[in-house]
C-alpha positions in Angstrom: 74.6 81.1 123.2 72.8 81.0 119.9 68.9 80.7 120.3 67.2 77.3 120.2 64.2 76.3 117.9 60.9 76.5 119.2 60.3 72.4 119.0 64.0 71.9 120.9 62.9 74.8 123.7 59.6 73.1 124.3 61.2 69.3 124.6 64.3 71.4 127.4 61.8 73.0 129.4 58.9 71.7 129.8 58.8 67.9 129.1 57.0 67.7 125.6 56.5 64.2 124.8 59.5 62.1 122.8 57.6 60.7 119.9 60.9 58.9 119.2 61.0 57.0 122.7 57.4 56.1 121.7 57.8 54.6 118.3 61.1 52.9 120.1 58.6 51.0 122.9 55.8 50.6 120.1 58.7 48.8 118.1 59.6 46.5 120.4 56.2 45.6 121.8 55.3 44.5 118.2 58.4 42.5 117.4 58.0 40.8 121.3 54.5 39.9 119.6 55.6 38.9 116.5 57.6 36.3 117.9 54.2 34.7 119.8 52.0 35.5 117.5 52.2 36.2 113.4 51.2 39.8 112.0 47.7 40.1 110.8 46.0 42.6 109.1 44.6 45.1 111.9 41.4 45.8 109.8 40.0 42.7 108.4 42.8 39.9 110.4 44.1 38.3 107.1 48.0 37.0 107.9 51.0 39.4 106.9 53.5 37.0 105.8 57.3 39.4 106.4 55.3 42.2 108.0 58.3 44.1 109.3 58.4 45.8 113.0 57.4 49.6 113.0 55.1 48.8 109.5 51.5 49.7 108.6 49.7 46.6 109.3 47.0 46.5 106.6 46.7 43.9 104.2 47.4 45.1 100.1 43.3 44.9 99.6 42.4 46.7 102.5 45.5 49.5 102.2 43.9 50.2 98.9 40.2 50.6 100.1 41.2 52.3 102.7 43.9 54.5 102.4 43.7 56.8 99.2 44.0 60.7 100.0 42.3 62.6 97.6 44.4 64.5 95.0 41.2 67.1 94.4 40.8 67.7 97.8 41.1 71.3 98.8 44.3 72.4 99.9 42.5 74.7 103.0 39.9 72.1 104.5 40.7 68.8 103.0 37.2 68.5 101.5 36.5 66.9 98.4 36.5 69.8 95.4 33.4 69.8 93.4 34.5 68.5 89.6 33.7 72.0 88.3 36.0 74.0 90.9 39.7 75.0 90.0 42.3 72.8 91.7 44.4 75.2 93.8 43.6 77.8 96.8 40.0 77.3 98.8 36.3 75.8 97.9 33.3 76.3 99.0 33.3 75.7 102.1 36.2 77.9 102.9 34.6 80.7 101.3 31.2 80.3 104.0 33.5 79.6 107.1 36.3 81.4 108.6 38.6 78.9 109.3 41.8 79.9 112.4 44.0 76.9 110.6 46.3 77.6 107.4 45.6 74.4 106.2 44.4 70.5 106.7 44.9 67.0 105.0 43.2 63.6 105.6 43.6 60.3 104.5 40.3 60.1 102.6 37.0 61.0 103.3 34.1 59.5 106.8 32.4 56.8 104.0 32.1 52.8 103.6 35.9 51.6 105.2 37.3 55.0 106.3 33.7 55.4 108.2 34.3 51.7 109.8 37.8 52.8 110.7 37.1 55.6 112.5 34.3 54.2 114.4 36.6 51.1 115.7 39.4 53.4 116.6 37.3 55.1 119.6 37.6 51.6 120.8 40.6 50.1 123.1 40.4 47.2 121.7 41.6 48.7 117.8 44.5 50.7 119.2 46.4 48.8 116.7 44.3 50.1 114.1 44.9 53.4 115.2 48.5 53.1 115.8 48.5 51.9 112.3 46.3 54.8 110.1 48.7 56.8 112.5 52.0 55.5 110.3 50.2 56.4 106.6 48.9 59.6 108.3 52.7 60.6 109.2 53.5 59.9 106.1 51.0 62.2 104.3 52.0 65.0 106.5 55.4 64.1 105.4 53.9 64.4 101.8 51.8 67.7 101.8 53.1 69.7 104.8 56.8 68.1 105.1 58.2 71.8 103.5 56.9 74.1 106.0 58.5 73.6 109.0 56.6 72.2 111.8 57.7 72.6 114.9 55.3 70.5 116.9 52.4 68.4 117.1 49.4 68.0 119.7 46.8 66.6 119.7 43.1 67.6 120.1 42.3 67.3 124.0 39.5 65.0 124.9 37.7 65.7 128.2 38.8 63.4 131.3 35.1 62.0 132.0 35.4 61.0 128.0 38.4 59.6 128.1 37.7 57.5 131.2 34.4 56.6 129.9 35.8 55.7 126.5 38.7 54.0 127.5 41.1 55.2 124.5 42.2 58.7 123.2 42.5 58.0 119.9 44.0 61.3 118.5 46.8 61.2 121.3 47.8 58.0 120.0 47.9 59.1 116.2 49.9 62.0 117.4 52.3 60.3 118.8 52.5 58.2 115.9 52.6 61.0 113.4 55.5 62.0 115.6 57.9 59.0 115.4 57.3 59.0 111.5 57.9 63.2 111.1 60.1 63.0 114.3 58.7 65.9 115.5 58.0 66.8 119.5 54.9 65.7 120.7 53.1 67.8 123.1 50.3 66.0 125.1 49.6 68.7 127.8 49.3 72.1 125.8 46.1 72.3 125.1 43.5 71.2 127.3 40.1 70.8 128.0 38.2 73.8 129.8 35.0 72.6 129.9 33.2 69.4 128.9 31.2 70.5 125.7 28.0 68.8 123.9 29.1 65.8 121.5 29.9 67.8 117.9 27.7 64.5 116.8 24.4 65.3 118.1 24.6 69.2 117.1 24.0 70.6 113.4 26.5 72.3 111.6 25.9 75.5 112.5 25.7 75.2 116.5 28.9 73.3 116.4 31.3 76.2 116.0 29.3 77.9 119.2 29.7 74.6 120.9 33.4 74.2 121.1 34.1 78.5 121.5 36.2 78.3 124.7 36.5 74.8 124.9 40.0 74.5 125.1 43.1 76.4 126.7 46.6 76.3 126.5 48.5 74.9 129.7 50.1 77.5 131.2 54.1 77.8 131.4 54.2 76.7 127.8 56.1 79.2 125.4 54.7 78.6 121.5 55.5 82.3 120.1 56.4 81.8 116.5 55.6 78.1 116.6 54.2 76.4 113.3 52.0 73.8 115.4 50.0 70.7 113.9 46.4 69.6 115.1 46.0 65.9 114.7 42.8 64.3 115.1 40.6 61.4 114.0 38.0 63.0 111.9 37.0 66.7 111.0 33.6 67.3 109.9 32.4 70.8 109.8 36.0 71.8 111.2 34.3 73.5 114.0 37.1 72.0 116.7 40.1 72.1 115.0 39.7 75.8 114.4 38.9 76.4 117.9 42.0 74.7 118.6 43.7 76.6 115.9 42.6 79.9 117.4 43.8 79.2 121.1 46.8 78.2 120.0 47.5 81.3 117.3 45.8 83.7 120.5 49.0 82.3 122.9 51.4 83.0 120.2 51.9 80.8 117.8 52.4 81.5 114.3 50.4 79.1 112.1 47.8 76.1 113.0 47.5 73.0 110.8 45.7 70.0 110.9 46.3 66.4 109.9 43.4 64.1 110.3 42.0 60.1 109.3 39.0 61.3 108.1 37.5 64.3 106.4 33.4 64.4 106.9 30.8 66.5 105.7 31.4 65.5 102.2 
């Protein structure tokens, strides 16, 4: 029997999420709606005259405010390159931080819109928002990261109290997302909260790395040797929790961490 890919063993054995079946449901929950009520822009509620089913729902304007990924942005961290730094391998802030993931893309950087997005999608009520920056983010992964051979995606966890306090998990939903656009597994329950940590907001940069240490675990019963894995999340700031999650993951075996995020902060 020949052997089976890491992302086929996972979705076998232990359940990994179908982001196809997703993006199936999401699909026909928005065309059910479509037929009650017109598509509107999910940022500023402008009509979409012809919005097809399973489409970004931003208007042209806000698309272009919005979404622009940044061309000079570094290839490691996703941060903005200084105008007098070579295009190509790390910046600064790579060089001052030892980062546990091979690499990282956003959508544009936590300012003016992209701020505002962010902030609504830790809302329930802008889960169409977030289903929607989830599409274009699919797509940039698709872009930057489509030639290395992912296996699987999962999201960053967020702690039960938060999430029932919050009443959304955004970065579950933009995996999922991601998912149906790459069609790639989708792997809810491998990594997991250990411990409810301080919010990364209220800390300074340099006591958020020792915030998140030992944060998170891998579920156990979950085989990822070898496994090229992607970290989505809504926004990365210092990068403290994505390479936390990068390391836990690398430590149970896999064989590379990257990261796919909204927003990249810390400009």
């Amino acid at each position: 029997m020949p052997p089976v890919s890491v992302s086929r063993r996972l979705v076998q054995q232990y359940g990994v999420v179908a982001a196809q079946v997703h993006a199936g449901l999401v699909n026909a929950w928005h065309a059910a709606g479509n037929l009650l009520f017109p598509p509107a822009c999910v940022y500023c509620g402008v009509g979409l005259a012809g919005s097809a089913s399973g489409q970004p729902l931003l208007c042209a304007r806000c698309a272009s405010t919005i979404v622009h990924a940044d061309r000079r942005a570094c290839r490691r961290c996703a941060s903005t390159l200084p105008a007098y730094w070579p295009d190509g391998g790390g910046c600064p802030r790579c060089q001052a931080r030892c980062y546990h993931f091979a690499q990282a893309v956003a959508l544009g950087s936590y300012r003016t819109e992209m701020q505002q997005v962010v902030l609504r999608m830790k809302r329930p009520a802008f889960e169409p928002l977030t289903h929607t920056m989830g599409l274009y983010l699919g797509e940039l992964v698709r872009e930057r990261l489509g030639g290395l051979e992912l296996d699987l995606i999962v999201p960053i966890p967020m702690h039960w109290w938060r999430r029932l306090r919050r009443g959304t998990y955004p970065a579950q939903l933009l995996a999922l997302t991601v998912g149906s656009v790459t069609r790639l597994p989708v792997c809810t329950q491998l990594l997991r909260c250990r411990r409810k940590a301080k919010k990364q907001g209220t800390l300074r940069p340099s006591e958020r790395f020792r915030n998140v240490r030992g944060t998170f675990c891998v579920s156990s019963g979950y085989d990822i040797t070898d496994a090229n894995v992607l970290i989505v999340d809504d926004i990365m700031t210092t990068g403290a929790t994505a390479s936390e999650a990068a390391r836990v993951l690398r430590q149970a075996g896999a064989r590379a961490a990257y990261v796919a995020v909204v927003a990249r902060g810390g400009q």
